[in-house]
KEKE-646606 format. One record per residue (C-alpha): residue in three letters; x, y, z. Coordinates in steps of 0.1 Angstrom, whole numbers, plus 5000, padded with zeros to 4 digits. Each point is the difference from the previous one (the first is absolute). Last residue first. Example, Ala and Ser with C-alpha at 12.3 -4.5 7.8 and 13.67 -1.06 7.14 Angstrom:
BEGIN
SER513749895071;ALA498649665007;
END
This chain:
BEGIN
UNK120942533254;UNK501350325008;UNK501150135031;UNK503650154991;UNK501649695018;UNK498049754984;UNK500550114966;UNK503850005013;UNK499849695001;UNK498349894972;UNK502450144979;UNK503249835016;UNK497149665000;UNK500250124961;UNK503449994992;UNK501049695023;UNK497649814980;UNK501550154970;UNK503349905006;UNK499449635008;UNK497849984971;UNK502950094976;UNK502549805022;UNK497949674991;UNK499450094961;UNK503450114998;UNK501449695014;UNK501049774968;UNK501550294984;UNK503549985010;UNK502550254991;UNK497250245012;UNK500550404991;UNK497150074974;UNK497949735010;UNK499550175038;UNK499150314985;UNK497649854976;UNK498349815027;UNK499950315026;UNK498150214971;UNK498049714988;UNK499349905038;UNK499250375008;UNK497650074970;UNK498549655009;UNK498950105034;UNK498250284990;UNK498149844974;UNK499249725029;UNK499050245023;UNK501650005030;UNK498349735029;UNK503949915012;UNK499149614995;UNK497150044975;UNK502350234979;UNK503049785004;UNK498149684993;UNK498450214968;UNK503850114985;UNK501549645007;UNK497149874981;UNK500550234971;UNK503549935000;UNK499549614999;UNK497550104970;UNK502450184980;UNK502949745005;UNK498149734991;UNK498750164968;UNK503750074992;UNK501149655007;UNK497149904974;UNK501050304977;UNK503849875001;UNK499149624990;UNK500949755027;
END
């Protein structure tokens, strides 16, 4: 597999994680993918194994924004 086609794969599985997250914790997608890149990255940096960025990535910024939604709730807004 040529490195743009694994690269196009890659682009367009993180733009599907990004939507399914938005959807899923109804954020803005633009919103959401400033805190995937930024969790992603972070993540990257410090994994010996990079097979489960992707998956620990979106795990973090689900809990991320249901902690923001949360406390939405709490102050009243919606």
């Amino acid at each position: 597999m040529s490195n743009q086609s694994k690269a196009s794969r890659e682009s367009a599985n993180k733009q599907h994680i990004i939507e399914v997250l938005a959807r899923e914790t109804s954020t803005p997608a633009d919103v959401v993918q400033d805190i995937y890149v930024i969790e992603h990255s972070k993540l990257e940096r410090v994994a010996r194994i990079k097979t489960y960025v992707s998956v620990l990535a979106t795990r973090q910024v689900k809990l991320l924004l249901s902690g923001s939604q949360r406390s939405d709730d709490a102050a009243g807004v919606h």
